[in-house]
Rosetta silent file (secondary structure, phi, psi, omega in degrees, C-alpha in Angstrom):
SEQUENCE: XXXXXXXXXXXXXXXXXXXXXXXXXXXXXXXXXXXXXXXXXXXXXXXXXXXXXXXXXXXXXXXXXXXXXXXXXXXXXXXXXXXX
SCORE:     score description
SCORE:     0.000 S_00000001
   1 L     0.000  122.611  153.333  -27.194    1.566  -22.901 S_00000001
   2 L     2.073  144.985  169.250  -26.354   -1.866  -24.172 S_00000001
   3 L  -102.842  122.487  158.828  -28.258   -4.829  -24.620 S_00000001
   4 L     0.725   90.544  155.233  -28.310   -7.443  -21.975 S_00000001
   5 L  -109.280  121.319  172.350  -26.087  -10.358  -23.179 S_00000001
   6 L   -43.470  147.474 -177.527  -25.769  -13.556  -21.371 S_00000001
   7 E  -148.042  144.270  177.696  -21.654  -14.048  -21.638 S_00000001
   8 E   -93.530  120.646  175.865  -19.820  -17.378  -20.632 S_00000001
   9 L   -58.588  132.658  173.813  -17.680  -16.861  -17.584 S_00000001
  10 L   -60.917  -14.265 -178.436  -13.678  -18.380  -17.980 S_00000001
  11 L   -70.776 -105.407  175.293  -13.841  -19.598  -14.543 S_00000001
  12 L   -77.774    6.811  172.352  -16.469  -22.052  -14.637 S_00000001
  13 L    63.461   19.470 -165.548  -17.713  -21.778  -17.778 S_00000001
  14 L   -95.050  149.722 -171.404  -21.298  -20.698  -16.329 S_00000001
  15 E   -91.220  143.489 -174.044  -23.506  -17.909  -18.056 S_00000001
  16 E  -112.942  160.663 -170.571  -23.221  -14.707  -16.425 S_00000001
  17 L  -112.759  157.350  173.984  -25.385  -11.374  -17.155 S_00000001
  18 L  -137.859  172.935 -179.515  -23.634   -8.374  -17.619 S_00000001
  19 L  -133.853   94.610 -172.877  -24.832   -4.657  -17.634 S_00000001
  20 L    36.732  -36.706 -170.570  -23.942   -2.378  -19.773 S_00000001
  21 L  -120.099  -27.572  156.573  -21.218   -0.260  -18.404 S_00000001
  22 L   -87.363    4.185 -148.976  -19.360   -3.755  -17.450 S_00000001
  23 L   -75.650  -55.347 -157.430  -20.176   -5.815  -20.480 S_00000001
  24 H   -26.261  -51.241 -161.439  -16.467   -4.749  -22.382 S_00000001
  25 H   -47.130  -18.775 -142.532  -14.719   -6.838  -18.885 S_00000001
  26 H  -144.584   17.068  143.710  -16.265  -10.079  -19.784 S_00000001
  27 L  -117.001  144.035 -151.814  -15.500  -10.505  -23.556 S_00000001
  28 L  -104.258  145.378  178.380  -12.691  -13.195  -23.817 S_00000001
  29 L    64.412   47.902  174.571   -9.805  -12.417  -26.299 S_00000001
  30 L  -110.968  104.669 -175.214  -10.169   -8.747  -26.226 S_00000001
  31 H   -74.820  -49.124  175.146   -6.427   -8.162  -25.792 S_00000001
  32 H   -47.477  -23.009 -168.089   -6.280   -4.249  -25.184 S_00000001
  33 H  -104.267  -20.339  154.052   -8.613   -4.823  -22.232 S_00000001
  34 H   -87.563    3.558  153.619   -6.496   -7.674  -20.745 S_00000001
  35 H  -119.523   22.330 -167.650   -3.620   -5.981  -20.752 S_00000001
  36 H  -103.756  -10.083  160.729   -5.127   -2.598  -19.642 S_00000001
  37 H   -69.620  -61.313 -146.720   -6.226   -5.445  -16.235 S_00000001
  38 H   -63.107  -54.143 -174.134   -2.975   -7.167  -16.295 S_00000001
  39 H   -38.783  -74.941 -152.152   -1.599   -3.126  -15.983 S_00000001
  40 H   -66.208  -28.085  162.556   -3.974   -2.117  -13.291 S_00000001
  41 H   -66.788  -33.550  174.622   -3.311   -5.587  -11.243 S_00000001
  42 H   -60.835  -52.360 -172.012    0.599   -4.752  -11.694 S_00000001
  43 H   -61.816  -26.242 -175.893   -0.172   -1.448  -10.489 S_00000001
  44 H   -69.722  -38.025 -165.875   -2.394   -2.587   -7.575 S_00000001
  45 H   -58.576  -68.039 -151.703    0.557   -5.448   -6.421 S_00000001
  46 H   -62.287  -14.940 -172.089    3.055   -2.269   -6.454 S_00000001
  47 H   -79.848  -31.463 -156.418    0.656    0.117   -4.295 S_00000001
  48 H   -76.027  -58.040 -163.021    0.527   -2.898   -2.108 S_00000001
  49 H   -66.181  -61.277 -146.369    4.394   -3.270   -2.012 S_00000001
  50 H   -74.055  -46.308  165.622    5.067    0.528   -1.553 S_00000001
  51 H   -24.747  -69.528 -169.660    2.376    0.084    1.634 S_00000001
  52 H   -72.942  -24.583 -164.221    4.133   -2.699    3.400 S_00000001
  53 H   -95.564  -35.204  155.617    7.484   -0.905    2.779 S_00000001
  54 H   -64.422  -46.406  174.704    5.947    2.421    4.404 S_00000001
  55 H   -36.106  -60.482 -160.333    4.395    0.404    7.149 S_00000001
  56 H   -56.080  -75.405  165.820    7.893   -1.374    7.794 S_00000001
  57 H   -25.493  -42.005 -148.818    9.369    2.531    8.217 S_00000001
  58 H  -112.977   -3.902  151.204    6.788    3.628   10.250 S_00000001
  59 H   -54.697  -44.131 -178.954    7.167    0.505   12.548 S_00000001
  60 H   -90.617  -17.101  158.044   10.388    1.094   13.035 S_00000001
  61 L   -53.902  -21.914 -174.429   10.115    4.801   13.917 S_00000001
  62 L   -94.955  -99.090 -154.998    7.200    3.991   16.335 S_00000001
  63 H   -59.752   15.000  160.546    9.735    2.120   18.316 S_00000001
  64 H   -77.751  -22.452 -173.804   12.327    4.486   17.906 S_00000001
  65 H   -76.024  -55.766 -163.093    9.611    6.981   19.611 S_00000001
  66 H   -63.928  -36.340  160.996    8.890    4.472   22.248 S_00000001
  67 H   -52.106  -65.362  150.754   12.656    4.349   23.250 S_00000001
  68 H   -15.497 -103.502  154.571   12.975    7.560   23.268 S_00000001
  69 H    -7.682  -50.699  146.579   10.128    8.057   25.435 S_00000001
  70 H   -29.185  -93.231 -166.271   11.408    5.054   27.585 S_00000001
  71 H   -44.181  -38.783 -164.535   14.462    7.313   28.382 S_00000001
  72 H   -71.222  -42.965 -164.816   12.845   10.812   28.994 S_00000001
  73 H   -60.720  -73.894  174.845   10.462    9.086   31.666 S_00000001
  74 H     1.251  -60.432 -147.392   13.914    7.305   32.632 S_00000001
  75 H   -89.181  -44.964 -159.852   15.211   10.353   32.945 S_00000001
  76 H   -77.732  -35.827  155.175   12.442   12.575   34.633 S_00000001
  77 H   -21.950  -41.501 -170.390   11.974    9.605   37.297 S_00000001
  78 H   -96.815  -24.513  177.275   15.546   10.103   38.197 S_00000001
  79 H   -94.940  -11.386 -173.956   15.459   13.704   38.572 S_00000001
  80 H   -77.702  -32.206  174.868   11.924   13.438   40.840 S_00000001
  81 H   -73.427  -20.316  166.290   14.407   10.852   43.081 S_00000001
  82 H   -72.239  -60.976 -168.939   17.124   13.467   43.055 S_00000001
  83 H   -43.594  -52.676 -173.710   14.639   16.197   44.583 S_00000001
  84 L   -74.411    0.000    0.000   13.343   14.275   47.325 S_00000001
């Protein structure tokens, strides 16, 4: 495993420890590894997007059910008032 290196964070410029199996994240101007982040945050946004766009579908399908539903009780209500 790696050795322990203190590394200065970009945020606040504060030293941070890192551990082996994270240290690659947290050296600055390593381009291949910021754009293999930039990727996986693009990819994360779009998981996000395709989410909200299923949600939206299954929102509107839920209250296509509840209409539905609405009517058969509509419906069986009207035939228990025919019988009697």
């Amino acid at each position: 495993m790696a050795e322990d290196k203190p590394v200065k964070s970009l945020e606040d410029n504060s030293e941070i420890v890192t551990y082996g199996l994270f240290e690659p994240f947290f050296y600055p101007g390593n381009a291949d590894r910021e754009r293999r982040i930039n990727k996986l945050q693009n990819d994360i946004r779009m998981y996000i997007i395709e989410l909200a766009e299923k949600q939206e579908k299954l929102d509107s399908l839920l209250e296509t059910l509840k209409k539905i539903l609405d009517h058969i009780a509509d419906d069986l209500k009207f035939f228990e008032l025919k019988e009697e």
